[in-house]
N, C-alpha and C positions, 0 to 999 in steps of 0.2 A: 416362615419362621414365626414365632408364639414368642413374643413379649411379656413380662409376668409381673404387675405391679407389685411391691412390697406393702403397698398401702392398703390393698385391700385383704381383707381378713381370707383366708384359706385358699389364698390361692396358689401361695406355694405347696401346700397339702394338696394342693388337688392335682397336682403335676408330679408329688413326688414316687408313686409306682411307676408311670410311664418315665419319668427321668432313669432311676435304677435302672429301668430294665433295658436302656441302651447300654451298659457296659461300661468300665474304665476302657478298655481300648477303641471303642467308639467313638465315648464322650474325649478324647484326647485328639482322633482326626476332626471332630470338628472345631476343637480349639486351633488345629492346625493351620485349620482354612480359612477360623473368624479373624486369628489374633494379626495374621500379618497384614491383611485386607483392610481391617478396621485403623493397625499401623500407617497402611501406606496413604490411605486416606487423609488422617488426621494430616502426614506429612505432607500433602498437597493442600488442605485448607490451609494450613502453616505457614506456606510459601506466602511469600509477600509480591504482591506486581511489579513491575519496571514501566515507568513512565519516562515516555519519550517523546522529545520536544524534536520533530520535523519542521524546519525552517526552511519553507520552501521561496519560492524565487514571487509568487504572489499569494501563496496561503502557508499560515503557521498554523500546526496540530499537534493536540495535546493529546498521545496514547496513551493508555493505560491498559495493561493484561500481562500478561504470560506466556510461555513456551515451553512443556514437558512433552517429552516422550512422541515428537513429530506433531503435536496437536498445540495450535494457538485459540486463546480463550483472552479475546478483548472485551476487557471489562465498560471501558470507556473512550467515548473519541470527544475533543474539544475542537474548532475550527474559529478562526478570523484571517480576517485578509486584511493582508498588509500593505500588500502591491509594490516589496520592495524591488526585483525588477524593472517596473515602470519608473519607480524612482529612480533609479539608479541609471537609465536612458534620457530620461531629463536632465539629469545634472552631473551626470560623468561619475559619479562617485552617489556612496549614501549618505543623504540630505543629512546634516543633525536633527532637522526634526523628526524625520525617518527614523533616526536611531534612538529619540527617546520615546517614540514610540514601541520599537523593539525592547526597547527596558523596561516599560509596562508591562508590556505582555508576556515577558519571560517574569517578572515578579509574578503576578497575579496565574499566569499557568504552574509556577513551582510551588505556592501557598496551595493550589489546589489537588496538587500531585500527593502533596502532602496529608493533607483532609482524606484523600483516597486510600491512604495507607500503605505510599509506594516506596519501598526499600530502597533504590536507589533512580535519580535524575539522571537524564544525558538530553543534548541538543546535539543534530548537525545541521549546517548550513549547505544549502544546496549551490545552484548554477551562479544565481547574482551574488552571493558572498565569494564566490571561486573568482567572479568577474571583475570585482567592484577592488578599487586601489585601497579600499579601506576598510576591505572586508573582515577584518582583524580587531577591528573596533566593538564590532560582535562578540569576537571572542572575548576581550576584555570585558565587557556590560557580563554577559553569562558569568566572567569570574567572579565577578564582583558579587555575584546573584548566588554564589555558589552551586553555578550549573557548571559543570562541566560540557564544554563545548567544542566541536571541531569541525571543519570547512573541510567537507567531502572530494576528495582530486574525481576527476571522471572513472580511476576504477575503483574506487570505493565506493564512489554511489552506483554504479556498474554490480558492485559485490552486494551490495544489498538489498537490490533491486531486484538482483537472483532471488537472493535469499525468501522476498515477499512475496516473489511467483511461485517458486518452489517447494514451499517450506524447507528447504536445505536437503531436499533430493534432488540425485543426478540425473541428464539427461532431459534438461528442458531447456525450451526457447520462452526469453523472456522479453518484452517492447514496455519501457516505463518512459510514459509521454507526460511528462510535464508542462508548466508552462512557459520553459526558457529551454528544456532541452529535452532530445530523447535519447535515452538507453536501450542499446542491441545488445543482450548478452546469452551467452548461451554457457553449461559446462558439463563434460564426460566425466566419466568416473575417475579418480586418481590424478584429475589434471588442475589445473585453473580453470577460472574461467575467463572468458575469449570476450571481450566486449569491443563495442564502438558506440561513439558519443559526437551527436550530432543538435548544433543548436537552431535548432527548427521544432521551440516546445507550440503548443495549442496557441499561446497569445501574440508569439514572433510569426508564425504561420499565417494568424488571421489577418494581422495589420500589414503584412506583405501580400498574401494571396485574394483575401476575401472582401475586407473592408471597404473598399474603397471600388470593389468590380461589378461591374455594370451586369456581363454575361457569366455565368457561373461556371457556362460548360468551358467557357476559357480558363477562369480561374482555376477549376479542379483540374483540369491537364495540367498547368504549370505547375501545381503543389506536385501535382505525379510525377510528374519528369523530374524532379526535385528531388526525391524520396526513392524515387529507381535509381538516383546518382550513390544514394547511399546506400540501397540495399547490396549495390554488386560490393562492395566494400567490406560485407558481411556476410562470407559464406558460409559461415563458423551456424549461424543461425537454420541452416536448412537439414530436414531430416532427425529431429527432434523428437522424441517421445509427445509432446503436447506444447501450442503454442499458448502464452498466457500473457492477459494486456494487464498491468497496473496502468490506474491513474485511467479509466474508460468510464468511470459511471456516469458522469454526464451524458456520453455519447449515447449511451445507455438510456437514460431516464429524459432525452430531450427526443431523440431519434426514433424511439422504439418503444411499444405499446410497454407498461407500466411490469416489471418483474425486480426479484429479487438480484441484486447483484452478481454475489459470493458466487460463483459455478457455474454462472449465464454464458452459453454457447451460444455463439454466432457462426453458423454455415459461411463459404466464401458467397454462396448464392446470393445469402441474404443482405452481407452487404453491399456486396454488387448491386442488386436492385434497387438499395439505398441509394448510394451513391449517385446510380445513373435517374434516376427522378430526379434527383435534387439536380443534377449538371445539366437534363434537358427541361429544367422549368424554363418560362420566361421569365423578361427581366423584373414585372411588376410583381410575379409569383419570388422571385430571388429576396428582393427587397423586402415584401414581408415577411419571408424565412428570416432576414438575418436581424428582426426586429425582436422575435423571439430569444424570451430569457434565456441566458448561457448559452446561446446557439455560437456565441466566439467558445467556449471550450470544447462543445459539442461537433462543431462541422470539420474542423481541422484534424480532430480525431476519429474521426469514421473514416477521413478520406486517410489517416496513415492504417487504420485497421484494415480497409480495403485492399489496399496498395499491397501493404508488407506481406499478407495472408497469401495475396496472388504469385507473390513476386519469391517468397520463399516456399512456395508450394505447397501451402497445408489445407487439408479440406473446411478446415473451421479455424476457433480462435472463441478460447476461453477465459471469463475474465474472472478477478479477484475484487473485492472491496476493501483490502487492506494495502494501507498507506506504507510511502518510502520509510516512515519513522520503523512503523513493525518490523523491518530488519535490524533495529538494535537489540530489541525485545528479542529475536527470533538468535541472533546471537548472542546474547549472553543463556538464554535458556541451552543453548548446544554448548556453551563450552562448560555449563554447573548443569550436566542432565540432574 
């Protein structure tokens, strides 16, 4: 295509024999083809993002992007840990200073959602607001914040969890491992989707199975046996177009030579090999392993991608780098295509 400055002297002269001589009915199909193109365009720059505040059980995340036409476009991710969880196992309930912490951080992430230029806020709460006898006190702090906020039941974070394995097509297995729970969900065409929700996330796993164990290859059988109790539980998940991990990039970027995320295949082989080096190290070999950074989010994670991949019979296991929040973003772009 040939751009034609008005600014410079004759250059529309110097285009207008060959302009003529395409025709009125020529020059009309390609108005055909620019005007709605160059439309639908503008209408997509136009769109404004949705930022979503994921309140997870030990990290809160600030999303920002979008969701047209099957394709998500994250503009922005924000991360802090909060560690409400842990709190919330210390002291039965969330600490108040726990929660005026949570009110910083929803302040300062919705001023920034803001600055971003996002049309509309939302927050859910995950596992330890579902848990915690006061987990309601959240809600009220986000009102007051003017976020809109809501404490996810196990199938809604089950439904959204789809949704960020998915992007909102049928016929996938989806494993979202958190760190207070994990989500089995899978769904057919025309139906619901089929979940189970099991509280054995990465940091209730390590401080039960890993922390404190001598011998590894004990430790990893017991998680196993653990996680086979839940699989039979979930048949709903076997025989699936593709299985997909949310919530793996650590396992990822601690376990396994240095790659991109988003679309990273894991063969059953490869974890298997993983897995089984780390179970038949020794004990002084163990003990260094679990001195490494994030190896608590990293080792409980391999061994449920190991397990589940085996156990529901898939050759591999493909992962995503988008967070439990992108299912709000991901729904509300499907209900205003």
């Amino acid at each position: 295509m040939v751009f034609l400055d008005p600014t410079i002297p004759g250059s529309f002269d110097s285009f207008r024999p060959r302009w003529r001589s395409l025709g009125t009915a020529r020059l009309l199909a390609v108005a055909l083809l620019v005007i709605p193109a160059a439309t639908a365009a503008a209408e997509s720059e136009a769109r404004p993002p949705i930022c979503a505040i994921d309140m997870g059980s030990n990290s809160f995340k600030r999303i920002v992007g979008t969701f047209e036409k099957g394709r998500y476009d994250q503009r922005k991710i924000e991360k802090k840990t909060l560690g409400v969880g842990d709190d919330l196992s210390r002291n039965g309930r969330i600490s108040d200073g726990k929660l005026a912490e949570i009110e910083a951080t929803l302040a300062a992430f919705k001023a920034a959602c803001a600055k971003d230029g996002a049309a509309h806020v939302a927050a859910i709460g995950t596992a330890a607001f579902r848990e915690a006898p006061n987990g309601a006190r959240a809600v009220e702090i986000a009102a007051k914040l003017g976020i809109p906020m809501e404490i996810a039941t196990e199938q809604r974070e089950s439904e959204l969890a789809y949704l960020v394995g998915s992007l909102g097509r049928d016929g996938y297995a989806v494993i979202d491992n958190g760190s207070r729970s994990i989500e089995l969900v899978s769904k057919e065409p025309g139906q619901a989707p089929r979940y189970s929700v099991f509280n054995q996330g990465y940091r209730v796993a390590y401080q039960e199975f890993f922390a404190a164990a001598g011998d590894a290859g004990a430790a990893t059988r017991a998680f196993r046996d653990r996680l086979r109790q839940q699989a039979v539980k979930a048949p709903f998940m076997k025989g699936k177009r593709k299985l997909v991990g949310v919530e793996f990039e650590e396992m990822a970027e601690v376990l396994f030579p240095p790659d991109e995320t988003e679309g990273r295949a894991f063969t059953r082989e490869e974890l298997k090999q993983k897995l089984d080096e780390i179970a038949t190290s020794r004990a002084e070999e163990f003990d260094a392993l679990k001195q490494k950074e994030d190896i608590d989010r990293a080792l409980p994670r391999l061994v449920v991608a190991a397990t589940l991949v085996e156990e529901f019979g898939y050759a591999g296991f493909e992962l995503t780098a988008r967070e439990l929040g992108t299912g709000l973003i991901i729904e509300a772009g499907m209900q205003h295509p």
